[in-house]
TORDRENMAR-935790 format. One record per residue (C-alpha): residue number from 1; chain; z, y, x. Coordinates in steps of 0.001 Angstrom, whole numbers. Layout:
N
(atom NUM A (Z Y X)) ...
END
This chain:
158
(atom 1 A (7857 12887 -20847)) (atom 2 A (8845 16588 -21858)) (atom 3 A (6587 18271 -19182)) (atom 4 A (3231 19981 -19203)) (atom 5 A (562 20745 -16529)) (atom 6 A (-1093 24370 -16852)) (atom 7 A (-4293 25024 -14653)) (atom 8 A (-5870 28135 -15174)) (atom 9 A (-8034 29432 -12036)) (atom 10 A (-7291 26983 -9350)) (atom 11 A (-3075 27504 -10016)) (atom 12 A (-1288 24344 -11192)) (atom 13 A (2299 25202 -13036)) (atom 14 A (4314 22166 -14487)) (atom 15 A (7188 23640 -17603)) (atom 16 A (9285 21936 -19288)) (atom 17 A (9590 21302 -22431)) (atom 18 A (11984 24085 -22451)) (atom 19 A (9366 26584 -21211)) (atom 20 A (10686 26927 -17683)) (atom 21 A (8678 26950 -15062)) (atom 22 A (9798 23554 -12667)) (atom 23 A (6512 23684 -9952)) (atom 24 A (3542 26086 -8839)) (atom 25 A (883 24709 -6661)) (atom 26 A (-2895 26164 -5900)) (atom 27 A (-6307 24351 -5827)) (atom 28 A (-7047 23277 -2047)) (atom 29 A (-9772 21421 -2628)) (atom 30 A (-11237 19142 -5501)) (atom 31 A (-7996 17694 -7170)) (atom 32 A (-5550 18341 -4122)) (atom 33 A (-2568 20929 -4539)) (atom 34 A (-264 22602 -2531)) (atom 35 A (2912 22951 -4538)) (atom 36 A (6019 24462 -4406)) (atom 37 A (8913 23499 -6717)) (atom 38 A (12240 25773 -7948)) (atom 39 A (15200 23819 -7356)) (atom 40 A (17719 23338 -10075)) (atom 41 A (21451 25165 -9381)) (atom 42 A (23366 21600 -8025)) (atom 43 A (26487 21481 -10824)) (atom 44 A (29559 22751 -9092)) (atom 45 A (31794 19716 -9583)) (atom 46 A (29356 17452 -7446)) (atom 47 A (30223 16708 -3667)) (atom 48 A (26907 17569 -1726)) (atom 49 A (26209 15921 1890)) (atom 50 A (23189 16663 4157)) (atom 51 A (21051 15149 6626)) (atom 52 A (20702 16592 9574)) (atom 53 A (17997 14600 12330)) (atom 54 A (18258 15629 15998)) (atom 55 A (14241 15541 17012)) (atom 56 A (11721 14878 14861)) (atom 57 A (10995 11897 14064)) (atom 58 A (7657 9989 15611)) (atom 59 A (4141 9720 14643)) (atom 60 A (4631 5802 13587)) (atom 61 A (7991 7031 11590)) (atom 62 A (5403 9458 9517)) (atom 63 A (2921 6243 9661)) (atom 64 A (5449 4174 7848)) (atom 65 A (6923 6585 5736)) (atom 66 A (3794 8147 3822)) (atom 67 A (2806 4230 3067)) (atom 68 A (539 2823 6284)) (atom 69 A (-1576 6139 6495)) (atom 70 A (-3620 6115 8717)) (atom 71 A (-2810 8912 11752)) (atom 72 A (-6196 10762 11380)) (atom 73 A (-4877 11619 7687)) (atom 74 A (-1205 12190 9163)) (atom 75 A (-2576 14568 11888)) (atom 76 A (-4705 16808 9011)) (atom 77 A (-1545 16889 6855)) (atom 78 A (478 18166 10068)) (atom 79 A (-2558 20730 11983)) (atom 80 A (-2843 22113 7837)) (atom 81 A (330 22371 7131)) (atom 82 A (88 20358 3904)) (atom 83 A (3474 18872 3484)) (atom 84 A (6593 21313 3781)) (atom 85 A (8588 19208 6502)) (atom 86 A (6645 17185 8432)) (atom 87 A (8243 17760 11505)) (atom 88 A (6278 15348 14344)) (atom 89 A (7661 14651 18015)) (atom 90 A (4169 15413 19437)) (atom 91 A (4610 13217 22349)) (atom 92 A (5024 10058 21188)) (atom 93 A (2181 7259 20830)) (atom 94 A (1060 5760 18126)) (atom 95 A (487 2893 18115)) (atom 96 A (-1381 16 16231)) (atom 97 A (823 -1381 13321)) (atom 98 A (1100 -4770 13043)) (atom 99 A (1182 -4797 9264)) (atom 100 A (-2252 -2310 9162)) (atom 101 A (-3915 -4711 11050)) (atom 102 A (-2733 -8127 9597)) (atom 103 A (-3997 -6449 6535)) (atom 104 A (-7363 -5748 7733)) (atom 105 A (-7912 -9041 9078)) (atom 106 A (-10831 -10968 7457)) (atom 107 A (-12846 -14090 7941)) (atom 108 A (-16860 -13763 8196)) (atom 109 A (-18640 -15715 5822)) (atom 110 A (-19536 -19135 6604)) (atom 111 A (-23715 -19189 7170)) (atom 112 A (-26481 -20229 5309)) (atom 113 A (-26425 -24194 4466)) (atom 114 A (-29303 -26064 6121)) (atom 115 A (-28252 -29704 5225)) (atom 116 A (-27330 -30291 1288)) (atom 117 A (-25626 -33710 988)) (atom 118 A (-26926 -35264 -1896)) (atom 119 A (-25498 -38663 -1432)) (atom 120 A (-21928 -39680 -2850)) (atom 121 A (-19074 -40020 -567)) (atom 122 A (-21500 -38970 2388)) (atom 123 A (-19157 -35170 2674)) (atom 124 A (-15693 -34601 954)) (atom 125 A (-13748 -31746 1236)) (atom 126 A (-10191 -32504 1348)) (atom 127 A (-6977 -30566 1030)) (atom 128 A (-3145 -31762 1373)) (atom 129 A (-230 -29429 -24)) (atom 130 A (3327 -29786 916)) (atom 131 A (6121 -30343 723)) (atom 132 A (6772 -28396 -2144)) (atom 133 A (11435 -27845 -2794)) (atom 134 A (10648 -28934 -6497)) (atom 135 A (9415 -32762 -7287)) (atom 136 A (6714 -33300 -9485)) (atom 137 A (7851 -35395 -12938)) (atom 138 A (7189 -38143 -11144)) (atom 139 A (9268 -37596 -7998)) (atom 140 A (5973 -36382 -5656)) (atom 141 A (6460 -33341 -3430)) (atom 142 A (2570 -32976 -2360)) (atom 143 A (-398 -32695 -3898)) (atom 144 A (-3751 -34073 -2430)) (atom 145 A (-7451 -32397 -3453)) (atom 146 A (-10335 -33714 -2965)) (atom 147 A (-14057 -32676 -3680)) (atom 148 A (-17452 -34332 -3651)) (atom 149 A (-20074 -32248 -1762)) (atom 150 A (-22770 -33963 -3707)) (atom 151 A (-21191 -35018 -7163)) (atom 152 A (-18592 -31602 -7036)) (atom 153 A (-16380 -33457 -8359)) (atom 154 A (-12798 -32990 -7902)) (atom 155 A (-10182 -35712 -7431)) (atom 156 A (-6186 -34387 -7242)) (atom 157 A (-3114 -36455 -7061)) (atom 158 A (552 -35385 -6543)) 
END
């Protein structure tokens, strides 16, 4: 890596190891930036294309594109003008993602026990897997687990 960070009263400057000055950003607010970078002159033989979008794109575009962020933090980066560029179509939804919320799905806790089976065989916990594509050495394609509630002992056979 042949570049260096400067900070000297709340301005950020990244050189290279060349000395030139590549990025200047100042201190928003604890270790947040806004930064500004110098472009590099594009070499003349090099064919250059653009992208050019119509309307801006949506508010569950922005969601997907900044990684699953939620829209509270999308809408402060817009209303502050934090991110050179993000252009929103203010009058779309948006909408619950199906990904954010799979991802946020969780199972509550089982309760407190109130009977403890003490006797052998009287609870067993038992758990089939398969079929698995690839056969065991011995030509099995599940595997079978099962635990003693008293003993906690576990059995398995594939």
């Amino acid at each position: 890596m042949g570049q260096k960070f400067l900070e000297e009263n709340g301005k950020l400057t990244l050189v290279t190891k060349e000395g030139q000055s590549i990025a200047r950003g100042i201190r928003l607010s604890n270790r947040l930036y806004q930064m500004t970078f110098m472009l590099a002159p594009a070499p003349l033989l090099n064919n250059i294309s653009f992208n050019m979008l119509t309307t801006a794109p949506s508010w569950e575009i922005w969601h997907k594109h900044f990684g699953h962020v939620g829209y509270s933090g999308l809408q402060k980066l817009f209303e502050k003008y934090l991110v050179d560029g993000l252009h929103v179509n203010l009058n779309t939804d948006k909408p619950d993602c199906i990904a954010c919320t799979e991802a946020k799905l969780s199972k509550s806790p089982y309760g407190l026990i109130i009977k403890k089976f003490t006797k052998p065989g009287e609870l067993t916990h038992v758990d089939l897997w398969g079929p698995y594509d690839i056969q065991s050495i011995h030509g099995n394609s599940h595997f079978l687990l099962m635990i003693d509630d008293a003993l906690q002992l576990s059995w398995s056979i594939s």
